[in-house]
C-alpha positions in Angstrom: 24.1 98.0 -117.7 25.2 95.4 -121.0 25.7 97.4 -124.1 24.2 96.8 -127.3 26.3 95.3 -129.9 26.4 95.3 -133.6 26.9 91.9 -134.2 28.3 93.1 -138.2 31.0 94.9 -137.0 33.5 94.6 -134.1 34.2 97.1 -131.4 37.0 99.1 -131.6 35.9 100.1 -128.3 39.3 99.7 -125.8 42.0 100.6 -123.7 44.1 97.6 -124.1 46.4 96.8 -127.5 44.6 93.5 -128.1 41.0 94.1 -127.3 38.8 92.0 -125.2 35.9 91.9 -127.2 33.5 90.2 -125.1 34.0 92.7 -122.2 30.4 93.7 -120.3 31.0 97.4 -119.9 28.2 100.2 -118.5 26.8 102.7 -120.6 25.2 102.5 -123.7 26.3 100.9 -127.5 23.5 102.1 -129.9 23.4 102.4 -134.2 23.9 106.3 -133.4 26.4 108.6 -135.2 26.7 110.9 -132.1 27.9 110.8 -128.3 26.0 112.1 -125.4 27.1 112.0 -121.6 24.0 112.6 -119.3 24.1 113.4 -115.4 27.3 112.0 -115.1 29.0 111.9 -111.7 32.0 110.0 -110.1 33.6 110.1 -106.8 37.0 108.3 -104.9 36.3 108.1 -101.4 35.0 111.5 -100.1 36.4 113.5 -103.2 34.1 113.9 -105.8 35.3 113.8 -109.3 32.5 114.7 -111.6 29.2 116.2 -111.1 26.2 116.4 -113.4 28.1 116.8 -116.0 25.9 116.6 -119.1 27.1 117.1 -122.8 26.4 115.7 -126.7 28.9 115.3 -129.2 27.3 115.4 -132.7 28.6 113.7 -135.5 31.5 115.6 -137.4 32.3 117.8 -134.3 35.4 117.5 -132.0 35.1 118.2 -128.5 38.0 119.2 -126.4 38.1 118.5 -122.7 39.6 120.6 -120.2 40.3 121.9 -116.6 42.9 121.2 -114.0 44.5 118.5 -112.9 42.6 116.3 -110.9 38.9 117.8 -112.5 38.1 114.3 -114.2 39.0 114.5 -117.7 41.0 111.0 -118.0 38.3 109.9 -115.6 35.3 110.9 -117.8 36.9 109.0 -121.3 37.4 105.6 -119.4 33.7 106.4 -118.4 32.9 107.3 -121.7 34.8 104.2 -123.2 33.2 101.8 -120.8 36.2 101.2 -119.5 34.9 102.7 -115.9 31.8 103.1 -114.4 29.8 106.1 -112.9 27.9 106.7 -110.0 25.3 107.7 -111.4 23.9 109.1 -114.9 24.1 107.8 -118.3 26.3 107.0 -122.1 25.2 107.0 -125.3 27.9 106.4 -127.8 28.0 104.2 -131.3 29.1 100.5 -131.3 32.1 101.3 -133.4 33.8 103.7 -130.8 37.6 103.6 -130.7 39.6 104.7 -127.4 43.0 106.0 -126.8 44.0 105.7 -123.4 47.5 108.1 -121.8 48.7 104.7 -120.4 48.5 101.8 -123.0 48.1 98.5 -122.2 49.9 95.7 -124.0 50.8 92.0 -124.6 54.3 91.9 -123.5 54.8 89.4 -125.7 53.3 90.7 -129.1 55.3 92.6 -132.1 54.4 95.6 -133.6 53.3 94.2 -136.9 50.8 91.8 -134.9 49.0 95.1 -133.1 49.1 96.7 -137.0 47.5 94.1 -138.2 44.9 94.1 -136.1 44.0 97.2 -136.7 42.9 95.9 -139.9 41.6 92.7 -138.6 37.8 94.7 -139.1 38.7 95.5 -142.8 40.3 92.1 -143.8 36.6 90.5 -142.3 34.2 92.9 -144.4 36.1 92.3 -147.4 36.2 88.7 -147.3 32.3 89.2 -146.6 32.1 91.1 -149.7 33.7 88.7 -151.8 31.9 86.0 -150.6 28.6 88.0 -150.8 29.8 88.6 -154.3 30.1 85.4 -155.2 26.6 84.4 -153.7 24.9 86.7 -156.4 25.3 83.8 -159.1 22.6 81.9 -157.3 20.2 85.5 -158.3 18.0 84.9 -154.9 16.7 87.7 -153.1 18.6 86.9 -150.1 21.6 86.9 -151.6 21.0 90.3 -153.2 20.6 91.8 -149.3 23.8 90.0 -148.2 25.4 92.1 -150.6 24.1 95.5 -150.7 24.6 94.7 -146.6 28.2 93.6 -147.3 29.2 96.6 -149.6 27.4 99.4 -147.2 29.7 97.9 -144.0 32.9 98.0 -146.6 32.1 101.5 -147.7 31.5 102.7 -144.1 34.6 101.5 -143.0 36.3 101.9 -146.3 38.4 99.1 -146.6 39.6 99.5 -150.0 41.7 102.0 -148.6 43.2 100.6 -145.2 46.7 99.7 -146.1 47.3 103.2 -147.8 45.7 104.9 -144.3 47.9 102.1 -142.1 50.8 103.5 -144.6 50.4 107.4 -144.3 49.6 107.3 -140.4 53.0 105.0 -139.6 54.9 107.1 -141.7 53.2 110.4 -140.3 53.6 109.5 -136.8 57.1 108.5 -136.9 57.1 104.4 -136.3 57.4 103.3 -139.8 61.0 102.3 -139.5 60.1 100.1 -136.0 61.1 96.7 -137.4 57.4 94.7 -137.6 58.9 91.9 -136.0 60.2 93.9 -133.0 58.1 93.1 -129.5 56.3 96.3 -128.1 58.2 95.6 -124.5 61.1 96.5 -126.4 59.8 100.0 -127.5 59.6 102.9 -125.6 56.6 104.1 -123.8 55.8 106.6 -126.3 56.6 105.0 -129.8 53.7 102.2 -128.0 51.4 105.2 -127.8 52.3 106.4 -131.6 51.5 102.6 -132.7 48.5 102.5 -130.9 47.1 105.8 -132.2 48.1 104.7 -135.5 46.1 102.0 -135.0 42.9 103.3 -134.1 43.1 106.2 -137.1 43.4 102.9 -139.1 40.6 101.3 -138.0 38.0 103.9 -138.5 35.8 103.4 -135.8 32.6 105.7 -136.1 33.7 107.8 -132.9 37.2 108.9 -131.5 38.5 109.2 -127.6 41.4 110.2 -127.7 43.2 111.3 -123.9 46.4 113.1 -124.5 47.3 112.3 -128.1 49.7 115.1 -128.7 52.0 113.7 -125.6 54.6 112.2 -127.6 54.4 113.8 -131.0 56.5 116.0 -133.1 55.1 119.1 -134.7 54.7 117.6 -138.2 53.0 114.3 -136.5 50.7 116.7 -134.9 49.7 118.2 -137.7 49.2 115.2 -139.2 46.8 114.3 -136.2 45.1 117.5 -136.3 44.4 116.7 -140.5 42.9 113.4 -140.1 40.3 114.8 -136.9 39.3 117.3 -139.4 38.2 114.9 -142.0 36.6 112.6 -139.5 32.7 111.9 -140.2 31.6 110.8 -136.6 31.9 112.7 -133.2 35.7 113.1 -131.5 36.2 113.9 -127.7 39.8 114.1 -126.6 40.9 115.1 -123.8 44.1 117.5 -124.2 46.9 120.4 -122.5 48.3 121.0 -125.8 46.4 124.8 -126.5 47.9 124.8 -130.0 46.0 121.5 -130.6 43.2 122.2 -128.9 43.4 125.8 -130.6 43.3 123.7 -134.0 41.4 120.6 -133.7 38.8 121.6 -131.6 35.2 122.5 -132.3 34.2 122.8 -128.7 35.4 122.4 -125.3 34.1 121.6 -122.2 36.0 122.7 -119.2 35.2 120.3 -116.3 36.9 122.6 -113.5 34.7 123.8 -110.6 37.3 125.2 -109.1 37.6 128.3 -111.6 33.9 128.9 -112.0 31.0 130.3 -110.1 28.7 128.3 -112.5 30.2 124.7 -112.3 31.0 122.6 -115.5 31.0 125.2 -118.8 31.1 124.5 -122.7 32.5 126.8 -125.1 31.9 127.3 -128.8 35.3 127.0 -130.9 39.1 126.6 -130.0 41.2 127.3 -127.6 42.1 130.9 -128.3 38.0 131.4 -128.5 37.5 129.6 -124.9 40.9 132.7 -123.6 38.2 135.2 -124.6 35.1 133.4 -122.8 37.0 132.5 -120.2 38.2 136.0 -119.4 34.6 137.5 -120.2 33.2 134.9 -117.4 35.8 136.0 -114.8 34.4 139.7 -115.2 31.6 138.5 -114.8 32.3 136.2 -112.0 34.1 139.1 -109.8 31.3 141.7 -111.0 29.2 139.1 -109.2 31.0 138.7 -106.1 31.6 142.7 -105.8 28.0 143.3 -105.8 26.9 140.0 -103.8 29.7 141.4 -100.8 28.5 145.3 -101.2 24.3 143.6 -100.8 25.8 141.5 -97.4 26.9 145.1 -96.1 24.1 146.5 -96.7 22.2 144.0 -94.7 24.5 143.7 -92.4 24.3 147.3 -91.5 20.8 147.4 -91.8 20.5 144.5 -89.2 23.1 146.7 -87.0 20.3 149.9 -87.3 17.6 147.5 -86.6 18.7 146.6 -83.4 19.8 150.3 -82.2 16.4 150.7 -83.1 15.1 148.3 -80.7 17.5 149.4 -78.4 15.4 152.9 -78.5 11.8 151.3 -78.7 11.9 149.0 -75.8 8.9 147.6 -74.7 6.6 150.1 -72.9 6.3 149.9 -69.3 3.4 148.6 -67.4 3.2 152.0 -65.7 2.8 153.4 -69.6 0.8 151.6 -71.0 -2.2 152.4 -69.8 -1.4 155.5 -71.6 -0.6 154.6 -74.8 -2.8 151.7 -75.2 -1.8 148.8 -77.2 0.7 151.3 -79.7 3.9 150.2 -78.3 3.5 146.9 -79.1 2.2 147.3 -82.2 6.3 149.0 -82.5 7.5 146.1 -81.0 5.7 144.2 -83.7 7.1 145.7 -86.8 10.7 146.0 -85.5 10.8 142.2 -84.8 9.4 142.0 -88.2 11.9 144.1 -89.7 14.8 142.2 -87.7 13.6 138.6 -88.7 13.7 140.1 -92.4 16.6 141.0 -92.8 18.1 138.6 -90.5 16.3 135.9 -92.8 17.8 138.1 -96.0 21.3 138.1 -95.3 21.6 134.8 -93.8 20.4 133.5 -97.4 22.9 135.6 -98.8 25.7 134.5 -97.0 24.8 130.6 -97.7 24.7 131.3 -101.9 27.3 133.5 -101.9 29.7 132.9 -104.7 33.3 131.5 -104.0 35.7 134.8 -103.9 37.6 134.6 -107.4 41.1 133.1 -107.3 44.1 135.4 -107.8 45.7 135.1 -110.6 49.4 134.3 -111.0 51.7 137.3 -110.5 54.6 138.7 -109.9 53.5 142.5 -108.2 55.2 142.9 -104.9 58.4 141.3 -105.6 61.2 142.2 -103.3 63.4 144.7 -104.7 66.7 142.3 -104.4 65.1 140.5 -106.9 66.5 143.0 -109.6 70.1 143.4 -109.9 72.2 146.2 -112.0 72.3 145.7 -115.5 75.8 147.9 -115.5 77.7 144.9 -113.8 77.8 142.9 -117.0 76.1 139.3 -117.3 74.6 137.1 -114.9 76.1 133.9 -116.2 78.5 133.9 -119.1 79.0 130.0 -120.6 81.9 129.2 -123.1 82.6 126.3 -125.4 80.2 124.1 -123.2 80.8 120.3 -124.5 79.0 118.0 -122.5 79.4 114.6 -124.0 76.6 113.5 -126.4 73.8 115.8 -124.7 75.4 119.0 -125.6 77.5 121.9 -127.5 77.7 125.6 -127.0 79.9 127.9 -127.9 78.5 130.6 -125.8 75.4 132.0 -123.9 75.4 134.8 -122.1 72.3 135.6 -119.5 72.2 139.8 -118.9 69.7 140.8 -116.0 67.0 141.8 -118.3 67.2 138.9 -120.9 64.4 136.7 -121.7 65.3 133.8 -123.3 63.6 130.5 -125.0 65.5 127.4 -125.6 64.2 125.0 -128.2 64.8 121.5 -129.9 63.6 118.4 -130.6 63.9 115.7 -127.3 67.5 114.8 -126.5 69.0 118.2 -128.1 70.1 119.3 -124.9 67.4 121.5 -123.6 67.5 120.0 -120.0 71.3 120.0 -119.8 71.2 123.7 -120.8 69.2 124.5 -117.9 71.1 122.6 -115.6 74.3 124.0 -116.9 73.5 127.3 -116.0 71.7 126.8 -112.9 75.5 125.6 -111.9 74.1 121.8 -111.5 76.0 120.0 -113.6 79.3 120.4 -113.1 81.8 121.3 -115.9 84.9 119.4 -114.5 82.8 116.1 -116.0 82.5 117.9 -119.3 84.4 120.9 -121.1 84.3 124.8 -120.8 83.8 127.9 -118.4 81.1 129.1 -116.8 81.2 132.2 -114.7 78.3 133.9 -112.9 78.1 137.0 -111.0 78.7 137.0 -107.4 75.5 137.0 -105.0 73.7 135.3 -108.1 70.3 133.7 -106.5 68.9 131.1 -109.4 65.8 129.1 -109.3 65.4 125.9 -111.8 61.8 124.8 -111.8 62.7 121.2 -113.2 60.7 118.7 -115.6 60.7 116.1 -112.5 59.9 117.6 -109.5 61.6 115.3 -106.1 61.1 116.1 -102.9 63.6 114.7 -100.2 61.3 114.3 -97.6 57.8 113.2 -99.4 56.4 112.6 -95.9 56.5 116.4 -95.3 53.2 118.4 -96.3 53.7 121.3 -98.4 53.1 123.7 -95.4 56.1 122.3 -94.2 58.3 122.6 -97.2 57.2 125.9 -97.3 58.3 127.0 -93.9 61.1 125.1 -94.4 62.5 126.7 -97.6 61.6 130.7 -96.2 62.0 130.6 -92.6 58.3 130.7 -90.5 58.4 134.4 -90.3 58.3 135.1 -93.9 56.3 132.1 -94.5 53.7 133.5 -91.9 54.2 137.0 -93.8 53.4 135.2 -97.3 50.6 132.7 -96.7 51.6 129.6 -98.7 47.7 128.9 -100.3 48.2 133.5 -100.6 50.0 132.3 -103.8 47.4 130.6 -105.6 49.5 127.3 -106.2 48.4 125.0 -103.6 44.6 124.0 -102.7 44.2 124.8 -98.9 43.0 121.0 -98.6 46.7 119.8 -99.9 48.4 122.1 -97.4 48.7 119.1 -94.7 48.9 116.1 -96.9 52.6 114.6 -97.2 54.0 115.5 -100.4 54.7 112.2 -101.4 50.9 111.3 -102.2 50.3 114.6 -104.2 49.9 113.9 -108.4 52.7 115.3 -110.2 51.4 118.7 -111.3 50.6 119.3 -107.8 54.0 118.7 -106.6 55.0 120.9 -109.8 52.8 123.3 -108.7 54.1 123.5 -104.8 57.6 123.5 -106.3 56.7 127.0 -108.2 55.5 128.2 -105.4 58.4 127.3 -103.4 60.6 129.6 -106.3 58.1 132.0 -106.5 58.3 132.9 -102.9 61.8 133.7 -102.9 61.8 135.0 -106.5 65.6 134.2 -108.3 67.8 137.4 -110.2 67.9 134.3 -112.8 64.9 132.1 -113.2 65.5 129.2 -115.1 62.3 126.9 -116.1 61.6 123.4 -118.1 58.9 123.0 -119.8 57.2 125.0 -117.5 53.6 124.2 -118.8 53.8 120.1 -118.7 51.7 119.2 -115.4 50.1 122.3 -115.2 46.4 123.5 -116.3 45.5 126.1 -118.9 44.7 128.3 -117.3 47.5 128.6 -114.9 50.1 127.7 -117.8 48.7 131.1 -119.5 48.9 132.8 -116.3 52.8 131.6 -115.8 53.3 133.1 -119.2 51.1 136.2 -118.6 53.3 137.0 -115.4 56.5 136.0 -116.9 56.3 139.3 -118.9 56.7 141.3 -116.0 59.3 139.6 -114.1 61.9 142.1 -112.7 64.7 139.4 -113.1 66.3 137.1 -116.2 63.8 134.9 -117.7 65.1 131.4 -119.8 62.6 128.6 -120.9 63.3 124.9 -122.5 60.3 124.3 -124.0 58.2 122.2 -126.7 55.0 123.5 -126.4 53.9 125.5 -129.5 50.9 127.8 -128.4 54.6 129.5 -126.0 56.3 128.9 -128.7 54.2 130.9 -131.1 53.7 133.6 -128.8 57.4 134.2 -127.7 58.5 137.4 -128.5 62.0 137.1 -126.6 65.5 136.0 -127.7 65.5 132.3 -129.3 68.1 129.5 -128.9 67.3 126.4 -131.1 69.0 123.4 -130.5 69.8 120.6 -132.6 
């Protein structure tokens, strides 16, 4: 399917840097002020990614997407953007529709100051209409009248008198101003490109926003900033996002696109984040209020089927010596007990083919072994002093007791990571300065920011075994946990996305719970729902608790010691 294109404006329709503005993409480009997804469904191979998923974005409202990893959300912007087609349904969206990809493409070989400038290339080209337009009025023709009221209604809508002062504010608010103009993007790092680029596409006021991941690499204030500008925008926004304060603040809906945690299949929700907690927990009563009653209906029938066929049991046919007797009677019996078995036979096999899925369990820490806790008369766990480790960290002391629950903070490269690792005992302190001491028979578990495998060829099922021994691996059922989709038990590990892997290696600590668990950023990779539940269940674990984290909806809600770090 071509789109149609306003041929008065460009599109800031794109995934790449330097847009290719000629591109044939599917869906539709309209003179709309809204975005509507119809029927949309995509699959890879014999997974299927989306499925009828239908839903409108109306000018001046921001839509949130969300749902696990893997449900489509990154998937359904590219689709969205025109950047990827469907398999079937349909696109709406206006011509002037900007995009905001996780993963930016680039020209290797252009500056920063060339991709800024293009972001005004739209502004610079209406106002050089308008002055030219201007300029026409002398000759007082009709014509020349409607090239200008057309000239100055495309300058207002994109308001170009203001550009440089919104290229300005968002460089500045976003933390690139001081990247040198001339300065390649090759030689920036991955997220000051994605800072640029977001920059770019604020400046260029395109009539609608996708935006996948914005918050990824930005700082609280930039975030705010972000969250500002969204709620001054005009046209429809739809970003896709795993940051809950964001979506908390910038959101006017969200659409969760995980089947997986829903007996009803794709589901929107009025309001922010903390709005879709309360929906989301209302629907799971629901959910298991369904499932209670559908499983107490298929016992019913089930033991009515059971009493049917005593019954028949007792009400053979007559015999021929008999029936001479009773006359036709006893097959009128035989009648209505067939009847009665095909019925309810019919009833519950129904039943048991609509049945809702059983809910999942949530994420907890009930039934942890008793050597999990250890006395909290034997002093501290680990005890670190005058901890120097060169240009990555400084402490002059830390102590862990057995009950302590503990959140580590600081900007990126203050030494959150190298905290961690220092008292997990994994970065030795002969390479830096100070003592550490722990308590003897100390078990620790570090759920790191990069999860690595040694053997990525192994499945998970085998990682599993591997870590507890068979017999307690047998005893705890590795999908029992909640962590890993009984179709990823056999895969090798090594073809698994990165929150899955995350998600095994939980599992893996989980298992064998730690007296100290240690945990970075425990919610990047993981859904929202799960990262809640994580937090949820961290509340009630019997052992010493320490987080490195950025994320601000944990930090917000922490009500444990804190440990900034600068």
């Amino acid at each position: 399917m071509r789109p149609q294109h306003d041929t008065h404006s460009s599109s800031a329709r794109t995934n790449e840097v330097y847009p290719a503005e000629t591109a044939t993409v599917p869906g539709r480009s309209a003179l709309v002020d809204y975005l509507k997804v119809s029927h949309v469904d995509r699959r890879f191979g014999d997974r299927r990614v989306l499925t009828d998923v239908s839903f409108s974005v109306p000018a001046g409202s921001r839509t949130g997407l969300v749902g696990e990893n893997g449900s489509g959300k990154s998937t359904l912007l590219g689709i969205v953007a025109g950047e990827a087609e469907a398999d079937g349904g349909d696109i709406l969206r206006p011509v002037r529709t900007g995009y905001l990809p996780q993963e930016v493409r680039y020209d290797r070989s252009g500056s920063v100051g060339a991709l800024l400038e293009r972001a005004l290339a739209e502004a610079r080209g209406l106002e050089r209409e308008l002055e030219k337009a201007a300029a026409a009025l002398e000759e007082g023709s009709e014509a020349s009248a409607r090239r200008f009221d057309r000239a100055l209604t495309a300058a207002e809508r994109a308001d170009v008198w203001s550009a440089d002062a919104r290229l300005a504010e968002a460089v500045q608010a976003l933390g690139v101003d001081t990247i040198p103009r001339q300065r390649l993007l090759d030689e920036v790092s991955g997220g000051q490109r994605s800072r640029l680029a977001l920059a770019a596409v604020l400046t260029s006021r395109p009539t609608a926003l996708l935006l996948d991941e914005p918050t990824n690499h930005l700082d609280d204030a930039a975030a705010a900033f972000l969250t500002r500008v969204l709620h001054g925008w005009s046209g429809p926004v739809l970003f896709a996002s795993h940051d809950r304060a964001f979506l908390d603040e910038a959101a006017t809906t969200l659409v969760d696109l995980d089947l997986r945690d829903s007996a009803d299949g794709v589901t929107q929700f009025g309001g922010g984040f903390s709005e879709y907690l309360s929906e989301k927990r209302l629907a799971r009563e629901r959910w298991e209020r369904r499932y209670a009653e559908e499983q107490d209906e298929l016992d019913r029938l089930r033991g009515e089927a059971q009493e049917t066929a005593r019954a028949v049991s007792h009400n053979a046919p007559i015999s021929d010596n008999n029936k001479m007797a009773f006359g036709m009677r006893g097959d009128r019996v035989v009648q209505q007990i067939s009847r009665r078995i095909r019925n309810a036979a019919g009833r519950l096999e129904r039943l048991e083919a609509e049945q809702v899925r059983k809910p999942p369990a949530p994420l907890t820490f009930q039934g942890i072994p008793a050597g999990t806790t250890v006395s909290a008369d034997e002093g501290a766990l680990v005890d670190l002093r005058d901890v120097e480790v060169a240009g990555r960290l400084s402490l002059d002391r830390l102590t862990v007791a057995p009950r302590t629950r503990l959140l580590i903070t600081g900007a990126n490269g203050s030494g959150k990571s190298t905290a961690l690792a220092v008292l997990a005992g994994r970065l030795p302190l002969a390479s830096a300065r100070g003592t550490r001491r722990q308590r003897p028979g100390l078990r620790i578990g570090l759920l790191e920011q990069d999860v690595r495998f040694a053997d990525p060829d192994a499945s998970p099922r085998r990682h599993y075994e591997r870590a507890l021994g068979e017999q307690r691996a047998e005893r705890t059922p590795l999908v029992s946990l909640g962590l890993v989709a009984p179709r990823d038990l056999d895969r090798p590990v090594g073809v698994l996305s990165v929150g899955q892997q995350r998600r095994l290696a939980l599992a893996l600590i989980i298992a064998r719970p730690p007296h100290l668990f240690l945990l970075d950023e425990p919610t990047n990779h993981l859904s929202l729902a799960l990262a809640t539940e994580l937090e949820e269940a961290l509340d009630s674990y019997p052992g010493a608790v320490v987080l490195a984290s950025h994320d601000r909806w944990l930090r917000r809600r922490w009500s444990g010691e804190v440990l900034p770090l600068v």
